[in-house]
C-alpha positions as CSV (number, residue, x, y, z in Angstrom):
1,X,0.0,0.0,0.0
2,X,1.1,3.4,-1.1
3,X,0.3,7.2,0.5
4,X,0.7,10.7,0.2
5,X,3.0,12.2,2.8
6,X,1.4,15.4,3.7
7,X,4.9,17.1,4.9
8,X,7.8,17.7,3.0
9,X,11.0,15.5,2.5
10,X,13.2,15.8,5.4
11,X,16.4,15.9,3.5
12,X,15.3,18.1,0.1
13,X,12.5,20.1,1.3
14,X,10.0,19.0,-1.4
15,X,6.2,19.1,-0.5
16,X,5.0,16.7,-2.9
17,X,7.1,13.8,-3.3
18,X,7.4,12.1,0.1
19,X,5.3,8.4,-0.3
20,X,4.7,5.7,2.6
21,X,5.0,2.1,1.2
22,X,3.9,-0.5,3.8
23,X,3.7,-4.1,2.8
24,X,3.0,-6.9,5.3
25,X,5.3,-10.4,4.9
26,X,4.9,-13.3,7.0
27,X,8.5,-14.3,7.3
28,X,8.8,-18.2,8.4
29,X,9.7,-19.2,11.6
30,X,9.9,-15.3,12.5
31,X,6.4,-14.3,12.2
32,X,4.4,-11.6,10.8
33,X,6.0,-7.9,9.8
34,X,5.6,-5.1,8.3
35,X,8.2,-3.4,5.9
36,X,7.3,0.3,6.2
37,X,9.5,2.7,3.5
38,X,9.5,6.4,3.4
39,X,10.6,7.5,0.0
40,X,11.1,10.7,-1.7
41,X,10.5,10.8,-6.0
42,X,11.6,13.8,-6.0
43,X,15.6,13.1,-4.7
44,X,15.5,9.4,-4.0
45,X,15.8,9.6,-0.5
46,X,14.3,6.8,1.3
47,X,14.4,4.8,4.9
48,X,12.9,1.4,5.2
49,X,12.3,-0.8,8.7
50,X,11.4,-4.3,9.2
51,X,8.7,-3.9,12.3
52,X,7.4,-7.3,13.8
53,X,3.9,-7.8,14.8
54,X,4.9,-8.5,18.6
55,X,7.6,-6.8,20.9
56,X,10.6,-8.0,20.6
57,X,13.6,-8.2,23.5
58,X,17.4,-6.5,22.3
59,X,18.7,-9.5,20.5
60,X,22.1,-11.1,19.8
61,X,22.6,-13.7,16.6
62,X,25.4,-15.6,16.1
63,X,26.7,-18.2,12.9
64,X,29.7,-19.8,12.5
65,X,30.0,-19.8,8.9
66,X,31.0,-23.7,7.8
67,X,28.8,-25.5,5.3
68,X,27.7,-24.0,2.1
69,X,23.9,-24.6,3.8
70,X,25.1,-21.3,5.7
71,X,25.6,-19.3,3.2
72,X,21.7,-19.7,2.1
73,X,20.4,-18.6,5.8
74,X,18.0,-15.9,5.5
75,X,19.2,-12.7,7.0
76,X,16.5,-9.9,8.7
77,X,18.2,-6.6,9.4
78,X,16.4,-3.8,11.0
79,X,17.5,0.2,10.7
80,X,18.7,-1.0,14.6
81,X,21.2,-3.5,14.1
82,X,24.8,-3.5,14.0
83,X,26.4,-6.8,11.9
84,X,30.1,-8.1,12.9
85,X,32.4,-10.4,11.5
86,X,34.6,-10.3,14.2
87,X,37.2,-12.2,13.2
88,X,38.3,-10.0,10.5
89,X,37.2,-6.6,12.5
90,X,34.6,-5.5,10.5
91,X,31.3,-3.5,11.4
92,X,28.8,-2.3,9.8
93,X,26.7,0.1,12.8
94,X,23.5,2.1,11.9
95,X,23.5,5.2,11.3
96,X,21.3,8.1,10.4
97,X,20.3,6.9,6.6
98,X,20.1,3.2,8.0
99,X,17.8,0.8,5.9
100,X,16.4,-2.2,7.3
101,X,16.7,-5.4,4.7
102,X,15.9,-9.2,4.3
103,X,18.9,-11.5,2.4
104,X,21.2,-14.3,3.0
105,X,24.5,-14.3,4.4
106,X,25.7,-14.6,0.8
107,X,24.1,-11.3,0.4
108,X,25.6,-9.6,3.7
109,X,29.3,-10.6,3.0
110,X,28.7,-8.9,-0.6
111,X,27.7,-5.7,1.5
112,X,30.9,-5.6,3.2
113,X,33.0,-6.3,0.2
114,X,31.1,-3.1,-1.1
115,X,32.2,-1.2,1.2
116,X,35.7,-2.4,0.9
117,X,35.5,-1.3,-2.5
118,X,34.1,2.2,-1.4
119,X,37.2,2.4,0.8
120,X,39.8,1.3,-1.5
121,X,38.5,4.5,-3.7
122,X,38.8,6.6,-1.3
123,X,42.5,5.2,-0.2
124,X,43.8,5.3,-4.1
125,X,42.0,9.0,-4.5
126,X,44.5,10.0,-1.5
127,X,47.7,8.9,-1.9
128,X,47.2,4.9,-2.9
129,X,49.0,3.5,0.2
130,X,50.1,0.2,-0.3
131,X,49.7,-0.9,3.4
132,X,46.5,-0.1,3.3
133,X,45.5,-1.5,-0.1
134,X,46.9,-4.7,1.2
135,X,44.5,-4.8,4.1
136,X,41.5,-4.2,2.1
137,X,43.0,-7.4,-0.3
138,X,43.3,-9.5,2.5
139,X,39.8,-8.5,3.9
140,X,37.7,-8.9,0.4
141,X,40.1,-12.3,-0.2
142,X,38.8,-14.0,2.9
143,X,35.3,-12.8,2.0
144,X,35.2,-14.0,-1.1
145,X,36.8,-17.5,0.1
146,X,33.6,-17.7,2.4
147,X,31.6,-16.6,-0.1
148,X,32.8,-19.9,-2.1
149,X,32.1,-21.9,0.5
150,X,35.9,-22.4,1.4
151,X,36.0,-22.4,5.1
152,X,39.6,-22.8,6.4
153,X,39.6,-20.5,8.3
154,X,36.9,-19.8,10.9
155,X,34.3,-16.6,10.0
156,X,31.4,-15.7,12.3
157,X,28.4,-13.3,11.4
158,X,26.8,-11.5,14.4
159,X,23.8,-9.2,14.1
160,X,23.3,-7.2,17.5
161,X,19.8,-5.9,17.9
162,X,18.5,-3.4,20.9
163,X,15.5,-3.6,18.9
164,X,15.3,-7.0,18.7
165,X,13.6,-7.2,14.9
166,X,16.6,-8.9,13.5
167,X,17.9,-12.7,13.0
168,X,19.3,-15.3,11.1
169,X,17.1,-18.2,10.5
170,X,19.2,-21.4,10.3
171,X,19.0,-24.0,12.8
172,X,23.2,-23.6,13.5
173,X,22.3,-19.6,14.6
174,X,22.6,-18.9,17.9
175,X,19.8,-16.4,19.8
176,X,20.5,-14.9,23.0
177,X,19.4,-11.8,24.9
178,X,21.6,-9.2,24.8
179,X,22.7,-7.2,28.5
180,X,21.8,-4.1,29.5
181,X,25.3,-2.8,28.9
182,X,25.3,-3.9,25.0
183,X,22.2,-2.7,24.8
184,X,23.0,0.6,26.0
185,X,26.4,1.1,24.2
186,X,24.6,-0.3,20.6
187,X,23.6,2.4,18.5
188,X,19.8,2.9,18.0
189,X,20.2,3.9,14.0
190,X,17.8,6.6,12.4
191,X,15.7,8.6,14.1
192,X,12.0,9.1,12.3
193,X,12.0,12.3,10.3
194,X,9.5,14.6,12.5
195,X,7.0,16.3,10.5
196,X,5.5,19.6,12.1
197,X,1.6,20.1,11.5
């Protein structure tokens, strides 16, 4: 479902373009959400959220990536969540233009290995240090050897939810509840744009 936004876009200012998209999915095993997106035509700015029908409790997942089965686990993200591979230091933690998502592990190691890319622009642009080009080899070569299925050495993925809307479903992920201290130091992600009257 599709509506008019009476209030203009928070990042362009346009009063005519902002649209509410809601669609309802019943994800299995996970229960019933909603995917709400607020989009802009006129710029393209948009922020979508995975919200689940009942409360949820801040939310820890865990998988130890080592059968090619894994790499097919479906992944629910919320504009909340912070995903780690700690084993290779990487972090991906919301921030303001956040979107929430549904994929497969597959999918999520891809993200990071676009981001590596993004960085390794940004290190050639300024100066094209080797040291650091080497990192971001090493990083996107162990990536893509667990995105092959090639799992020699060992590669977790963690998704850390206050919220508590996100989860890998796979019967090898691991659910617990996070502590009050995670929860507290774990960013939130966006804030809702407010829209005066």
């Amino acid at each position: 479902m599709e509506q008019i936004v009476d209030a203009p876009c928070p990042t362009c200012g346009d009063d005519e373009g902002l649209r509410l998209r809601t669609h309802i999915d019943d994800i299995p095993y996970f229960g019933e959400h909603t995917q709400v997106t607020l989009l802009c035509l006129a710029c393209g700015w948009r922020q979508t959220d995975l919200i689940p029908a009942e409360a949820q409790t801040p939310t820890g997942w865990t998988l130890a990536l080592a059968a090619r089965e894994h790499l097919t686990a479906r992944v629910v993200r919320s504009t909340a969540c912070t995903v780690r591979i700690p084993e290779l230091d990487l972090e991906v933690a919301p921030g303001a233009s956040s979107t929430g998502y549904v994929s497969n592990v597959e999918g999520v190691l891809q993200r990071f290995v676009d981001v590596l890319d993004i960085v390794e622009r940004d290190v050639v642009a300024h100066g094209n240090r080797a040291e650091e080009r080497s990192a971001l080899d090493h990083l996107r070569l162990r990536l893509a050897t667990a995105m092959a299925a090639q799992f020699d050495e060992p590669l977790t993925l963690e998704l850390l939810d206050p919220s508590g809307r996100s989860l890998i479903l796979h019967d090898d992920a691991e659910q617990r509840t996070l502590t009050d201290k995670e929860t507290e130091d774990l960013p939130m992600g966006p804030e809702p744009p407010v829209f005066s009257a």
